[in-house]
C-alpha positions in Angstrom: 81.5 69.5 104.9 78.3 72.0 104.6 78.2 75.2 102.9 78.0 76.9 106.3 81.6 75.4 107.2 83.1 76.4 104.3 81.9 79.3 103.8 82.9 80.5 107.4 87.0 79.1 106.6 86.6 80.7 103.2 85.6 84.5 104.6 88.5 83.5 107.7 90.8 82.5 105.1 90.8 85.2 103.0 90.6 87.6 105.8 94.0 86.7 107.1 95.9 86.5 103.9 94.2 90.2 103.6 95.9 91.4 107.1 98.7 89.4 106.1 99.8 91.2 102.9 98.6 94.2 105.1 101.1 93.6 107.7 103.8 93.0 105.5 102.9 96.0 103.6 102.8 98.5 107.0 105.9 96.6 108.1 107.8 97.3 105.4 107.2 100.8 104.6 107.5 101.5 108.4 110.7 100.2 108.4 111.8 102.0 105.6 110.9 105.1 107.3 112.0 104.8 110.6 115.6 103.8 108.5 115.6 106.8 106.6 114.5 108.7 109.6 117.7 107.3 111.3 119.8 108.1 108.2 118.6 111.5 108.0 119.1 112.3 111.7 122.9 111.2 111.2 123.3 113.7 108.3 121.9 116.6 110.0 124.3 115.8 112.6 127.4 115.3 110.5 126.6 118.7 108.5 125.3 120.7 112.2 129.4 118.9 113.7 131.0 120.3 110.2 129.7 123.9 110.7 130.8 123.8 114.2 134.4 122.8 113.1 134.3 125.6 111.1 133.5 127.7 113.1 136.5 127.3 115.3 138.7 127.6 112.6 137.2 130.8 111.4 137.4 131.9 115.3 141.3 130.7 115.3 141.8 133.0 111.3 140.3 135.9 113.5 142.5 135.3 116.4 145.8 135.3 114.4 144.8 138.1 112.0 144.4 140.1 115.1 147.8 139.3 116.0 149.5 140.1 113.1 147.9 143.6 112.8 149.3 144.3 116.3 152.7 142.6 115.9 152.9 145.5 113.0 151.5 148.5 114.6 153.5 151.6 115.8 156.9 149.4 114.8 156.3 147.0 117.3 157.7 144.4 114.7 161.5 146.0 114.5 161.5 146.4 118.5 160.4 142.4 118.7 163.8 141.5 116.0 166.2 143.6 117.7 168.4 143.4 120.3 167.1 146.3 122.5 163.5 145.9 124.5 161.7 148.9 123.8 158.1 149.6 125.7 156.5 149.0 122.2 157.6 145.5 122.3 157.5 145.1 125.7 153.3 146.1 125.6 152.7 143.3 122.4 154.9 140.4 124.4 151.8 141.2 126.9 149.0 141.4 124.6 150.6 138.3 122.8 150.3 136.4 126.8 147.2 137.3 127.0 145.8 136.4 123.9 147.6 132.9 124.4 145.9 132.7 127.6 142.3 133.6 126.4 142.0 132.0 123.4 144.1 128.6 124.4 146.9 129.4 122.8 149.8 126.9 123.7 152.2 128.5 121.0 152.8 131.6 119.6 156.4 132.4 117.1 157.0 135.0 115.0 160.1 134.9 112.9 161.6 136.9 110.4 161.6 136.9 106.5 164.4 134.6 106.3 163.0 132.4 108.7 164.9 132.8 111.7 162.7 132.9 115.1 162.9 135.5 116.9 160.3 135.3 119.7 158.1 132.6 121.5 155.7 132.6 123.7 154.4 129.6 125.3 156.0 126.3 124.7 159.4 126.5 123.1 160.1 125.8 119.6 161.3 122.9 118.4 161.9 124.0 114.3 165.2 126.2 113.3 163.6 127.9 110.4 159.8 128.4 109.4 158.9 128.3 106.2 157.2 131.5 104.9 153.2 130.8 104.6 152.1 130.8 100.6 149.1 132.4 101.8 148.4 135.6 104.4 146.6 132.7 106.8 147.9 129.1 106.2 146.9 126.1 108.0 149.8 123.9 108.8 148.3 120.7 110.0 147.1 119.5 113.4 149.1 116.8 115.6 148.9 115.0 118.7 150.9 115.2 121.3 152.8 112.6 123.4 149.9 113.9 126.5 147.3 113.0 123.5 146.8 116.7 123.4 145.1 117.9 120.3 146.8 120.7 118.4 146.5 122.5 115.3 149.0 124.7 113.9 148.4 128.2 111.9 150.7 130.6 110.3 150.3 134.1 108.9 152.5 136.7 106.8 153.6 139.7 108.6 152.9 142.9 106.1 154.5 146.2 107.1 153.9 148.9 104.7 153.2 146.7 101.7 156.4 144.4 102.4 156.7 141.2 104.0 158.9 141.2 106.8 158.5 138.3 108.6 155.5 135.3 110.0 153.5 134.8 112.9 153.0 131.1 113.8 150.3 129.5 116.4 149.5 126.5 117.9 146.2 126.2 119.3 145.1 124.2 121.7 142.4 121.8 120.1 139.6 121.4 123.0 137.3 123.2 121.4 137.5 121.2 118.1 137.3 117.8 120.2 134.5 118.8 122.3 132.4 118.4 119.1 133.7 115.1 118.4 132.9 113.5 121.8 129.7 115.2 121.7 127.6 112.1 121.3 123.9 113.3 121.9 121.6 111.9 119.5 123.9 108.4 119.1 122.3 106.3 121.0 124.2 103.3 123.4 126.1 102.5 120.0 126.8 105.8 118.4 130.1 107.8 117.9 132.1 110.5 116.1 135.4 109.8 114.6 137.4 113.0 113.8 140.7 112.6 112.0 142.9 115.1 109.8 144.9 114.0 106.9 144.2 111.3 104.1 144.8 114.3 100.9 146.3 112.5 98.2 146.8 109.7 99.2 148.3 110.8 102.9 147.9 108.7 106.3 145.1 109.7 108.6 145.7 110.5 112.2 143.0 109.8 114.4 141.7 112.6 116.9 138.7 112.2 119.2 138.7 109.5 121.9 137.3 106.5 121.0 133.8 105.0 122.8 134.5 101.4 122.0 137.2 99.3 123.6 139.6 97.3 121.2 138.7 100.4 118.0 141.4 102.3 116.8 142.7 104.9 119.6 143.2 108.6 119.5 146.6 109.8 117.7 147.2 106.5 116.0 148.0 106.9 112.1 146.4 105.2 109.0 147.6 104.5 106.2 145.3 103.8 103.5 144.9 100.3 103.2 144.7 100.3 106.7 141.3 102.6 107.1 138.3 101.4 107.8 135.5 101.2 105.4 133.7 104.6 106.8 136.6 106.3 107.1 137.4 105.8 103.4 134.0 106.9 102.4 134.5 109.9 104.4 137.6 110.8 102.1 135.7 110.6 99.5 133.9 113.6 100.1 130.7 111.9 99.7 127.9 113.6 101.4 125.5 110.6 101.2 124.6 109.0 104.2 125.2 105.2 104.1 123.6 102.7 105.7 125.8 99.2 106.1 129.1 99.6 106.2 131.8 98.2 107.9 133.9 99.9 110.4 137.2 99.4 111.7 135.7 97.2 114.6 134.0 94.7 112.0 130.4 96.1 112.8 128.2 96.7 110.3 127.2 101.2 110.8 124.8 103.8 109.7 126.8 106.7 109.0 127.2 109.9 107.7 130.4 111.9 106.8 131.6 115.5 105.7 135.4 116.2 104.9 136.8 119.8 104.7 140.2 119.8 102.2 140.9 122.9 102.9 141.7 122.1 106.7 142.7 118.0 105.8 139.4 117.8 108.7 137.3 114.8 108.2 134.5 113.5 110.5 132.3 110.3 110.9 128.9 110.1 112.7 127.9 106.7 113.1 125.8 104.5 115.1 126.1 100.0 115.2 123.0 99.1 112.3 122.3 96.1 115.3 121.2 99.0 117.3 118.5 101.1 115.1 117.8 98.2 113.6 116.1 97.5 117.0 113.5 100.1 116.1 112.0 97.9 113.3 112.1 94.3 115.4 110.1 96.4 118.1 107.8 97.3 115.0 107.9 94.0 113.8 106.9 92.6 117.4 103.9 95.4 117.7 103.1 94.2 114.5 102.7 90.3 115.2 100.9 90.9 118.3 98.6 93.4 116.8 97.6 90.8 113.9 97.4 87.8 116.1 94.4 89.9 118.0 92.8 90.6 114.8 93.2 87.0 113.9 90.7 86.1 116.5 88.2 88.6 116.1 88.4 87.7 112.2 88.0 83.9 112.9 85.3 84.7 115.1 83.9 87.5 112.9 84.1 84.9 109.5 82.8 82.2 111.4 79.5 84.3 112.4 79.6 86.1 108.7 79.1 82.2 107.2 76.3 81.5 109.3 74.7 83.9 108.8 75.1 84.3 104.7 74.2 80.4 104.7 71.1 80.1 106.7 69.1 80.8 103.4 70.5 78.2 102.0 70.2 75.9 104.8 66.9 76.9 105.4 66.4 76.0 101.8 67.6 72.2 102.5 65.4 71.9 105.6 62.0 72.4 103.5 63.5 69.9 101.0 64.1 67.3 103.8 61.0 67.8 105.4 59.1 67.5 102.2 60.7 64.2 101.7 60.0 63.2 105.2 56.3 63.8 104.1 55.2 67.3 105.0 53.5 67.6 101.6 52.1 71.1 102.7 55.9 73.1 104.2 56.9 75.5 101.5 60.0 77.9 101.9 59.8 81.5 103.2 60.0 84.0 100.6 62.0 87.3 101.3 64.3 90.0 99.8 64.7 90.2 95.8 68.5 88.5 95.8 69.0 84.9 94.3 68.4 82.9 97.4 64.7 84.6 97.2 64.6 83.5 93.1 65.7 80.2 94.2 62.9 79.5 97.2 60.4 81.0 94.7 61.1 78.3 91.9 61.3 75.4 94.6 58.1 76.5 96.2 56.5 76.2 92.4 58.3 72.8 92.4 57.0 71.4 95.6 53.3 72.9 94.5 53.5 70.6 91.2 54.9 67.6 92.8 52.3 67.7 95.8 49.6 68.3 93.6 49.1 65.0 92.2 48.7 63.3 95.7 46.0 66.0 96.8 44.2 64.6 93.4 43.9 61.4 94.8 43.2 62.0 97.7 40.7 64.3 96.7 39.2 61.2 94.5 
């Protein structure tokens, strides 16, 4: 093998372990990216879904607050607990309606200080006595119906004249708060929200948004703790940390994000299947290969014209060496540049002049 030929395979050699360890580079970082992209895109949705469910529960504090300062205004409260219907009463059972209609309302019962209900609007009652909230706006928990209606229940103190006389209770009608759930824009083919309230110390979770998988744990079905699913445990946690790999309650490996409100025993999961974004980086991988395989040619051409060209010297170099011991005393090699090839043709040329010079001598003679 000449110098020519292995110089061309060495420049081609080390040109593609080069744009190898290039590719692998750019691959790798790039993928990295595009996964904390990903990860990052799930968090701003888990914290712009947590907002929203807050929100609605602030709109729902408002909504009974409201309520409770009518219930006590001009003495509407003592017309609603006694026997007698005065036009007071009469005017708030009204408003009460049509706030209940408004603000989807499916409940609203106020009861006295002992407990005792007095009044309902909406669907009846199904509790005797109700205990008195320990705070002036208490959230009492959120259930789902036999329909697999959504509901969440609130209760307030009623304060007349710096005494507490009785409580308001509503139950709202959830929509609202599962709209956000099933929201799935951003998610992909793959991606969902799981929305559940529940799992404080150690308490069962109850599953509320409808599910986008077939065969995944269904809306209104209860978990126990040892029973939940490895997001949904992460979620309790009230870890703020998007995660990347974990297992969810249809054995799928996830990217996911969570946020969990105690105060409201709310807890959410935005998710999407890992197979899915990790889709992204095969395409990148693919774009990668094909991209390399095209610059593999032009470097095996390119390397193969590189050591031609950095050998002819040399090989030019051999030629007046062969020639002169084929017999043409008188060929000498060209002398160009100021690099070492230049040095070297020098010297042989001086070498050729003293070997030649002898046989010019005799032939002189």
């Amino acid at each position: 093998m000449d110098i020519r030929t292995k110089l061309s395979l060495l420049l081609v050699a080390v040109s593609l372990i080069s744009m190898g360890l290039l590719g692998a580079f750019a691959y790798r970082t790039s993928a990295g990216m595009l996964q904390e992209i990903s990860i990052r895109q799930l968090d701003a949705l888990a914290e712009g879904k947590k907002r929203d469910l807050l929100k609605v529960q602030q709109n729902w504090r408002r909504t009974i607050h409201l309520l409770t300062r009518h219930v006590v205004s001009q003495g509407r409260f003592n017309g609603i607990i006694s026997s007698e219907k005065t036009a007071a009463s009469q005017t708030l059972m009204n408003l009460i309606s049509l706030y209940a209609e408004v603000n989807g309302i499916a409940s609203v019962k106020i009861f006295d200080a002992t407990g005792a209900e007095w009044v309902t609007v909406g669907q009846p009652s199904l509790a005797k006595q109700h205990l008195m909230p320990s705070t002036d706006i208490e959230y009492r928990g959120t259930i789902v119906t036999d329909a697999q209606a959504v509901q969440v229940v609130m209760a307030a103190r009623i304060i007349d004249q710096g005494k507490l006389v009785g409580g308001l209770e509503l139950t709202y009608d959830a929509r609202d708060l599962i709209s956000i759930a099933e929201n799935l824009t951003g998610l992909g083919t793959t991606g969902e929200v799981l929305m559940f309230s529940g799992g404080l110390e150690g308490s069962a979770v109850t599953l509320l948004s409808r599910r986008r998988h077939i065969g995944a744990v269904q809306q209104g079905q209860k978990l126990e703790f040892a029973e939940m699913s490895a997001d949904i445990q992460a979620a309790l946690k009230n870890d703020v940390e998007p995660s990347s790999q974990v297992m969810d309650d249809r054995g799928q490996l996830v990217w996911m994000a969570s946020r969990y409100i105690p105060e409201l025993e709310w807890g959410l999961v935005v998710k999407v299947d890992a197979s899915e974004e990790e889709v992204r980086s095969e395409l990148l991988l693919t774009a990668l290969v094909d991209i390399g395989l095209s610059v593999s040619a032009f470097a095996i051409l390119g390397g193969a014209l590189l050591g031609l060209y950095f050998a002819r010297p040399v090989q030019q170099l051999v030629d007046v060496v062969q020639r002169f011991n084929a017999g043409e005393n008188d060929v000498r090699a060209t002398i160009q540049g100021d690099d070492e090839i230049t040095y070297l043709a020098a010297t042989l040329n001086d070498y050729l002049d003293t070997v030649s010079s002898p046989s010019k001598r005799t032939d002189d003679a």
